[in-house]
C-alpha atoms as one frame of an Amber mdcrd trajectory, in Angstrom:
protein
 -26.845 150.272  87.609 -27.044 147.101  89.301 -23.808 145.683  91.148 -23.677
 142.494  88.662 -23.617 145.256  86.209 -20.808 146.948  87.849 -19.049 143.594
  88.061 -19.112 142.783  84.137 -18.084 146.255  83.504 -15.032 146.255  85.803
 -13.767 142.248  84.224 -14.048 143.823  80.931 -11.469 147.025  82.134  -9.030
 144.271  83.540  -8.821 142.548  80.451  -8.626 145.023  78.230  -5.916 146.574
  80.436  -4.064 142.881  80.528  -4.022 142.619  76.491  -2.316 146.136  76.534
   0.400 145.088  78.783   0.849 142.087  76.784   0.841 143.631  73.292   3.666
 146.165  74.796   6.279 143.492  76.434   5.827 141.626  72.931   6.556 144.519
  71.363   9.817 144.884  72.628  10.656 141.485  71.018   9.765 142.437  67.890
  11.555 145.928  67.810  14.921 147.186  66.274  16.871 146.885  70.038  19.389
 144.253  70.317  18.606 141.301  73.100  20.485 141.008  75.875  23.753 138.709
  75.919  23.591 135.407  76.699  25.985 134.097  79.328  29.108 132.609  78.041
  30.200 129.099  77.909  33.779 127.222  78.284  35.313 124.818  76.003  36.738
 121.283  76.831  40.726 121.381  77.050  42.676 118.476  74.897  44.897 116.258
  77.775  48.557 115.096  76.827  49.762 112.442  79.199  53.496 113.330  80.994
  56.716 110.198  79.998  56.691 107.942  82.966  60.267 108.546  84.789  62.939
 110.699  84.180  65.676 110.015  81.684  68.247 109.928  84.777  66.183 107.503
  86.732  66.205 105.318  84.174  70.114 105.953  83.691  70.466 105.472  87.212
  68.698 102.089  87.188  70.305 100.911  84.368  73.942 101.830  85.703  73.414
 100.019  88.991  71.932  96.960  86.862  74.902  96.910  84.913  77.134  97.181
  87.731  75.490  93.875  88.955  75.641  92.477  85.709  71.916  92.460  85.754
  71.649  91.839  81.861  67.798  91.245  81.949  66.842  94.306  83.944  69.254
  96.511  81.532  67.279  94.885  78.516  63.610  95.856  80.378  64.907  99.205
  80.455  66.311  99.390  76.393  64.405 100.170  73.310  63.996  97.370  70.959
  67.527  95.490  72.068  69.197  92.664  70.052  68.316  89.262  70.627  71.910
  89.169  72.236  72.325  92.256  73.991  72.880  90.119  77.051  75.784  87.874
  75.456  77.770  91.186  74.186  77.580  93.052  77.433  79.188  89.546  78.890
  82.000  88.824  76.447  82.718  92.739  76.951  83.526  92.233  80.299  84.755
  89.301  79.875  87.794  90.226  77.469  88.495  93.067  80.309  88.175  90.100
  82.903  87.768  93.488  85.363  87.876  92.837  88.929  85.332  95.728  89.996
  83.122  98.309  88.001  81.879 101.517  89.025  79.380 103.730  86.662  78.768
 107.490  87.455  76.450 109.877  85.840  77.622 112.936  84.690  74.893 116.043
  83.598  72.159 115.393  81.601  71.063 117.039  78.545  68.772 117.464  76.620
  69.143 117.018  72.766  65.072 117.505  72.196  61.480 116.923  73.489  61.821
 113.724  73.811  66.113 112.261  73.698  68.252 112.905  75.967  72.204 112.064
  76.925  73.873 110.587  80.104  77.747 111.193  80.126  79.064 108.204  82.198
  82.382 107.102  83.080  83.417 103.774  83.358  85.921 102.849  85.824  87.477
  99.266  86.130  90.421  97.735  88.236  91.929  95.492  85.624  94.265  92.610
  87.236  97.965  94.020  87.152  97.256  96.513  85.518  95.036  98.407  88.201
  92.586 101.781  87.946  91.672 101.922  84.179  88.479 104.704  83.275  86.959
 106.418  79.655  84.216 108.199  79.454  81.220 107.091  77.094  77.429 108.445
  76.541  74.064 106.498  77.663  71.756 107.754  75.073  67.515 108.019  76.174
  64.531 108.630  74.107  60.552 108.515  75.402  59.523 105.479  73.665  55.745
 104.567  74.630  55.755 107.159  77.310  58.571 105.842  78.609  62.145 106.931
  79.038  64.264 104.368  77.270  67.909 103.414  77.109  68.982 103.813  72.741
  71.185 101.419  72.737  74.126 100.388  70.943  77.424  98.919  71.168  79.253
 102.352  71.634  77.779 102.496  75.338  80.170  99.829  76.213  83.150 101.483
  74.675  82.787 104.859  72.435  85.329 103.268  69.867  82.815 100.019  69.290
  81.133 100.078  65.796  77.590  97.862  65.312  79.233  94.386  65.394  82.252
  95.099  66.939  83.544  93.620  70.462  86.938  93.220  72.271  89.216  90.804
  71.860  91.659  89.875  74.725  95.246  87.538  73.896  97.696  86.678  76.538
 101.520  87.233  76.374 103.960  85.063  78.525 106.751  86.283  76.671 110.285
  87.192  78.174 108.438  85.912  81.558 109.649  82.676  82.885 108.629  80.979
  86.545 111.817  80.433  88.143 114.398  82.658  86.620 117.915  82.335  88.065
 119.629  85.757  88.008 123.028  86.383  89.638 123.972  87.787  92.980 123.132
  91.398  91.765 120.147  90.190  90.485 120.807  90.827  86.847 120.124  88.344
  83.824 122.838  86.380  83.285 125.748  86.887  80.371 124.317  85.898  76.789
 126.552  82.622  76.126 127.655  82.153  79.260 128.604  78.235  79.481 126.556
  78.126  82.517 123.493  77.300  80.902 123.553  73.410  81.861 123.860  74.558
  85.073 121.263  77.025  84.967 118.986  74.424  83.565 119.188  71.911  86.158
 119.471  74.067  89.597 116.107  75.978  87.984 114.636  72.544  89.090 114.793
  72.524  92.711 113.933  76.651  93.203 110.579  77.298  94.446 107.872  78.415
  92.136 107.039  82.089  92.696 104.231  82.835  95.066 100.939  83.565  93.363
 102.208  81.736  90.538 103.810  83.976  87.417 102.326  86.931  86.270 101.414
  86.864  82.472 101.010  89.616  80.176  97.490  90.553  78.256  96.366  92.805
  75.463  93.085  93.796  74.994  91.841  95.334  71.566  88.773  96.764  69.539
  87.575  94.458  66.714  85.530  96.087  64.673  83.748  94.395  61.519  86.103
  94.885  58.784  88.791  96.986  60.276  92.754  95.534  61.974  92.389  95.144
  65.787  93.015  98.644  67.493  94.851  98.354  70.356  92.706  99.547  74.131
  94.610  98.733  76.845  97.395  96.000  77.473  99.620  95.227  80.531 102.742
  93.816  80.689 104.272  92.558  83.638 107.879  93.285  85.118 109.604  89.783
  84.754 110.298  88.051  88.266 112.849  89.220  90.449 114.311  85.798  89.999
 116.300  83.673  91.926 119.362  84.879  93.028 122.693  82.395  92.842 126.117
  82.607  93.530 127.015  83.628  90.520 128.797  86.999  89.733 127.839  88.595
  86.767 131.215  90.094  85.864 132.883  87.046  86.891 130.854  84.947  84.697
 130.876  86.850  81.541 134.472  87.407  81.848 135.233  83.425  82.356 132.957
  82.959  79.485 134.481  85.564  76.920 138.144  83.677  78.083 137.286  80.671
  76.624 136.596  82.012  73.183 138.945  81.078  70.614 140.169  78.027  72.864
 139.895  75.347  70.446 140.047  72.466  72.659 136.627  71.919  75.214 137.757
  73.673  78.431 136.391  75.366  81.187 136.372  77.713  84.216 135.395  77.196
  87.414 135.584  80.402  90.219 135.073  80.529  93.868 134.991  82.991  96.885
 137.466  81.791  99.070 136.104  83.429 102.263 132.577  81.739 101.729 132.676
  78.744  99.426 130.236  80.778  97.290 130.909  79.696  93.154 131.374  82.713
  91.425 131.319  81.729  88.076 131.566  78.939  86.028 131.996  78.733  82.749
 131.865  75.187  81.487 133.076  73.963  77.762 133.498  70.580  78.616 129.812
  69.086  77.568 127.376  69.356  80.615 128.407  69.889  83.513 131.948  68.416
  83.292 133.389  70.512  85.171 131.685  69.696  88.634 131.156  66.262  87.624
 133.896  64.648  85.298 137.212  63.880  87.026 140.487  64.441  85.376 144.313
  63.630  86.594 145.308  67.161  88.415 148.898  66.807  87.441 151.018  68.968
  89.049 148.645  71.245  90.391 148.142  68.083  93.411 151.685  69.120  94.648
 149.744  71.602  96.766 148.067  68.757  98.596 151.188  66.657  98.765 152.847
  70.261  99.967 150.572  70.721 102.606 150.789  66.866 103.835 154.773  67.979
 104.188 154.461  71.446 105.898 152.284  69.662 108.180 155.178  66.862 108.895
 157.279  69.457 109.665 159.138  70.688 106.669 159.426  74.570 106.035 159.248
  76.459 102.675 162.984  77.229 102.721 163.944  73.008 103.657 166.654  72.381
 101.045 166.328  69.644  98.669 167.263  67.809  95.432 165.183  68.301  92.084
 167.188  66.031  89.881 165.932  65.282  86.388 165.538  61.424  87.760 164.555
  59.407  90.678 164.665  55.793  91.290 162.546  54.463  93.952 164.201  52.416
  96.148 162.654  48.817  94.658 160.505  50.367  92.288 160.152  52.664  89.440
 162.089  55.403  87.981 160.227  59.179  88.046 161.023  61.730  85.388 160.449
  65.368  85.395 158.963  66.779  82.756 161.230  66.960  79.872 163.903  65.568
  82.180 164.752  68.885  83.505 167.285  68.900  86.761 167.924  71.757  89.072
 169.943  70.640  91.384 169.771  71.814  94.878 166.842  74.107  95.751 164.594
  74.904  98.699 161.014  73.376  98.997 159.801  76.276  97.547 161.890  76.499
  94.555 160.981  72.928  93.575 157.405  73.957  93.672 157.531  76.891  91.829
 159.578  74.802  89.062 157.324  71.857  89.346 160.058  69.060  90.250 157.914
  65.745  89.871 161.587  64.220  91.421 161.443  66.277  94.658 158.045  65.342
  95.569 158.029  61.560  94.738 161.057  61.604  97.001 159.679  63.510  99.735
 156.526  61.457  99.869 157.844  58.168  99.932 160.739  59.622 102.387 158.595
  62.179 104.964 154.957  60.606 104.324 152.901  57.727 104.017 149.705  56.497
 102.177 147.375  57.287 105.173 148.876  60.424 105.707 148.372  61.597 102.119
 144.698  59.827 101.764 144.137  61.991 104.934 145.462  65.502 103.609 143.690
  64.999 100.511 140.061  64.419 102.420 141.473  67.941 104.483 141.034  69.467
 100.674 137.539  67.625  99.692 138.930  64.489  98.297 136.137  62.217  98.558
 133.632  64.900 100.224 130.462  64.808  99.110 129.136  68.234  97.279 125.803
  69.943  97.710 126.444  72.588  95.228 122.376  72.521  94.547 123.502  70.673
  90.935 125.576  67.691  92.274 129.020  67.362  91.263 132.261  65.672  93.261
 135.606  66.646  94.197 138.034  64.340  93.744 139.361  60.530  94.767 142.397
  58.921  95.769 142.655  55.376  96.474 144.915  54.625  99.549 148.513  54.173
  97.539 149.704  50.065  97.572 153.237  50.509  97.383 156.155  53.712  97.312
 155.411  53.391  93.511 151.934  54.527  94.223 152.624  57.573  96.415 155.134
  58.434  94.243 152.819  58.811  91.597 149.811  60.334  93.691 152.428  62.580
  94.898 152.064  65.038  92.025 148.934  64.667  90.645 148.844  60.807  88.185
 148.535  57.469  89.839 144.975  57.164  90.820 144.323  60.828  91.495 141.597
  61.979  90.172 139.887  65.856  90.353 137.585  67.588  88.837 138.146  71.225
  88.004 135.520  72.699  90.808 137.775  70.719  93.213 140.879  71.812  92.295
 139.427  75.543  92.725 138.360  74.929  96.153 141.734  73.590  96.427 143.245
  77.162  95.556 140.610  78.756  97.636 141.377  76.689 101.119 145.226  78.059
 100.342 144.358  81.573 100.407 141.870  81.627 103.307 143.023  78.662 105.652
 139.880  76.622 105.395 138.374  74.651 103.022 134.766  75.178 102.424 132.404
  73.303 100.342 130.964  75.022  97.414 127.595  75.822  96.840 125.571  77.789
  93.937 122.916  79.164  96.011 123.081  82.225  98.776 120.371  80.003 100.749
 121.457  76.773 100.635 121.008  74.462 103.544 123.705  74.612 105.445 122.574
  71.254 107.358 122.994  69.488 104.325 126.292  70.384 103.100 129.450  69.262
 104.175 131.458  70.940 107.112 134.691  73.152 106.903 137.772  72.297 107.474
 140.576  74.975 108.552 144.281  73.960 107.589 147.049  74.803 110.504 147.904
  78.708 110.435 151.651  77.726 109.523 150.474  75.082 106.157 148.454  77.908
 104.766 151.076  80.930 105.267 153.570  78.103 103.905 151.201  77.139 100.744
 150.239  80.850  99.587 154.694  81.099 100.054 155.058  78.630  97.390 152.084
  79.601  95.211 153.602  83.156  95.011 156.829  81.499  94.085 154.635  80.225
  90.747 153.961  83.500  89.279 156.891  85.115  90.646 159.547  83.029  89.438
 158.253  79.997  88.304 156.171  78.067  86.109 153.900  80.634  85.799 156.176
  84.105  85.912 155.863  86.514  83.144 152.862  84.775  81.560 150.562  87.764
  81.626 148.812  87.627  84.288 147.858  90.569  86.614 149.863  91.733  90.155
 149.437  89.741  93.063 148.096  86.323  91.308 149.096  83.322  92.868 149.037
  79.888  91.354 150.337  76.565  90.615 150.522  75.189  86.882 149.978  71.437
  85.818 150.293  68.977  83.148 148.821  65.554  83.304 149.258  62.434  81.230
 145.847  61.206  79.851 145.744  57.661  80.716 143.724  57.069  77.530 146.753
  57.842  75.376 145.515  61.398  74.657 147.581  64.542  74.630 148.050  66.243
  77.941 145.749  67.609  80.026 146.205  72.013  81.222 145.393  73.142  84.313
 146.320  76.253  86.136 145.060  76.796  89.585 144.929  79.765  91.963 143.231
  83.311  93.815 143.700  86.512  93.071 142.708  88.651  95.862 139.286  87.082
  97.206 138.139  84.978  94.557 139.696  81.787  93.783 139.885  79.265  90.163
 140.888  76.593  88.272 141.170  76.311  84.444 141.271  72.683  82.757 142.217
  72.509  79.317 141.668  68.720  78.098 144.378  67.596  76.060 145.635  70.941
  75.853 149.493  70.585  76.518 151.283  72.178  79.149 149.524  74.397  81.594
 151.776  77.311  81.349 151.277  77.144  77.494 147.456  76.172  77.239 146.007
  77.603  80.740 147.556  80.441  82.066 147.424  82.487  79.316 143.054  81.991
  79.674 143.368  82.429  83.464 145.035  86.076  82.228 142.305  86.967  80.191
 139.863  86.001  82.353 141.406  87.946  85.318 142.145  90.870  83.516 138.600
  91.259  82.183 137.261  91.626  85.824
């Protein structure tokens, strides 16, 4: 066999041997055996994107914006607000008219998958009133993957319904800039006669500082439902001014003129200072500092006091006959042409001889000296009570007819019933002071003291005693230890007589006027009784 024999013989083997292989590894495909397991594969997930923020961020942010009163930052941060969310939150605040506001977050919670609550307290410091807090809720929901404020009006205030605000009315009631209270510092008596008084001094008293504190009220007004009451402040009413005034003393001077039929009044002083204590005034405005009236025979304290201090004594005998003729002039009566013969000084004061002091005067005294005694007493003094008012006036007397007259209280002598008090008052302290309605009243512009001599005063409260003890005045009612001096004067109109009773009792000094009212023991003293015994 040749080699290119061998050669074909040995391609023919290969291929044979090649379609074998192939025909098994085929075979294998196309038999009962499972095929192997493909690798597996993994499946695309589905993405949900996360809420921007955090529902107390956003609560934060929105507190602090509200705190600033940042209206459009708090509307960036709510869900579908009204077209005037900004105006409500601003008249809210603006009814409460707070002077700070601070917002804290309480817990958080979670009411679902997407809503959530912020407890939050507000706390305000409302003017007078001071801290005022409540609690309300700051609800959130995840609105375009964003937390939200829900809002509504109930965030302001829990109680506010859709709608609804707060409503805020001020109350000056009861509160007055001003106010006069007495020395105690208490309101003053209802109906106390003072009021024209009252009226005018509340004129020249400083206004309060920081002006006067008015009441508020602040409520919930809901569509269709009565105002509910939130918070409200009412002030204390001003200390007040204090005066002079005593409250016991005035009510009591007050409740003694009721009944009196005739227009009176009461006029009350503190000896030791000048300070009025009350004054209760019947007389039409303020008559009794202002209007002057003949003093009668309560002016025979002056004229008394004029005679001490020439030298007579309280025990100086003289004549009280029911008539006296001055040499070349007129005749002088007493009243109801009474005599008494021979009696001491004191006697005829306590009995109220008119003849015993026209004598004396014209005898022991002249004009000047009696024009001078009755300036010692405030005659013709000017007043700075702090609501005007006068003393008295006596024109220097012409003639002996003319200090005979002035001598006990008609001629030209004229008084009003706060001078005639201070008249009492000088008696029982030695010094006549000038009055004044105020505790703080400047002292530079009021008139100066005058002290009487040690033996005129001791000698004057010796023949007021003598009044009440066995006098005029004795066994009219009137409590231990009350000295006085009654009087009666002629109305030069043509009127009835005028009352008066003067005197002290302890420290406090007064005069009561009666116009027209008869005779001072009859018309006076018994309201000076009253009046004293009520204190």
């Amino acid at each position: 066999m040749s080699n290119r024999t061998r050669t074909r013989a040995l391609l023919v083997l290969f291929t044979i041997a090649g379609a074998i292989v192939v025909t098994g590894v085929l075979g294998l495909f196309t038999s009962g055996r499972p095929a192997p397991a493909a690798a597996p594969t993994t499946a695309t997930p589905t993405v949900t994107p996360q809420p921007e923020g955090t529902p107390e961020r956003t609560a934060a942010i929105y507190l602090r914006a509200w705190e600033a009163a940042d209206y459009g930052r708090m509307r960036e941060l709510t869900d579908d607000p009204p077209a005037d969310f900004a105006t409500q939150h601003a008249r809210f605040e603006e009814a409460l008219a707070a002077e700070s506001l601070r917002l804290t977050a309480g817990q958080t919670v979670m009411t679902g998958e997407d809503t959530a609550e912020v407890p939050i307290t507000e706390a305000r410091e409302l003017p007078g009133y001071g801290p005022w807090s409540y609690r309300s809720t700051l609800r959130l929901g995840i609105r375009d993957q964003t937390w939200k404020v829900l809002w509504a009006p109930a965030v302001m205030h829990p109680d506010l319904a859709p709608g609804g605000g707060l409503r805020r009315s001020s109350d000056a009631t009861g509160v007055t800039a001003g106010r006069l209270v007495t020395q105690e510092g208490r309101d003053f008596p209802a109906d106390s006669d003072a009021e024209a008084y009252l009226e005018r001094l509340t004129t020249a008293i400083p206004v309060p500082q920081g002006g006067t504190p008015v009441g508020w009220r602040v409520e919930v007004d809901n569509p269709g439902e009565p105002g509910e009451p939130l918070v409200e402040y009412t002030p204390e009413p001003p200390k007040g001014t204090k005066t002079t005034i005593e409250w016991a003393a005035q009510a009591s001077a007050a409740r003694a003129l009721d009944g009196v039929r005739n227009p009176a009044a009461i006029v009350a002083v503190r000896p030791s200072t000048g300070e009025v204590l009350a004054v209760a005034d019947r007389l039409g405005g303020r008559k009794a500092f202002e209007q002057k009236y003949a003093p009668g025979s309560t002016f025979k304290t002056v004229t008394a006091a004029a005679l001490l201090n020439a030298g007579m004594s309280t025990e100086t005998v003289v004549d009280c006959p029911a008539a006296y003729t001055i040499p070349g002039g007129r005749s002088i009566d007493n009243y109801r042409g009474e005599a008494h013969g021979t009696v001491t000084l004191r006697q005829a004061y306590a009995l109220s001889c008119n003849t015993t002091f026209a004598r004396l005067a014209v005898e022991r005294l002249t004009p000047d000296t009696l024009v001078e005694q009755a300036r010692a007493f405030g005659f013709g003094v000017p007043l700075s009570t702090g609501v005007g008012g006068t003393c008295g006036s006596l024109r220097r007397p012409e003639n002996d007819d003319a200090l005979a007259e002035d001598s006990f209280g008609q001629g030209t002598v004229e008084a009003s019933p706060l001078c005639m008090a201070l008249v009492a008052a000088a008696v029982q302290s030695g010094e006549w002071r000038p009055p004044r309605l105020m505790p703080s009243a400047d002292a530079a512009g009021r008139s100066q003291s005058v002290p009487l001599p040690s033996g005129v005063a001791a000698g004057l409260r010796t023949l007021m005693n003598a009044v009440t003890a066995d006098g005029t005045a004795a066994d009219a009612g009137l409590p231990d230890g009350v000295a006085g001096k009654t009087g009666t004067a002629e109305d030069w109109q043509g009127g009835a007589d005028h009352a008066w009773f003067i005197g002290y009792w302890g420290d406090l000094a007064f005069a009561v006027f009666v116009e027209h009212g008869g005779t001072g023991r009859d018309a006076a003293v018994p309201i000076a009784a009253r009046f004293l015994k009520a204190l």
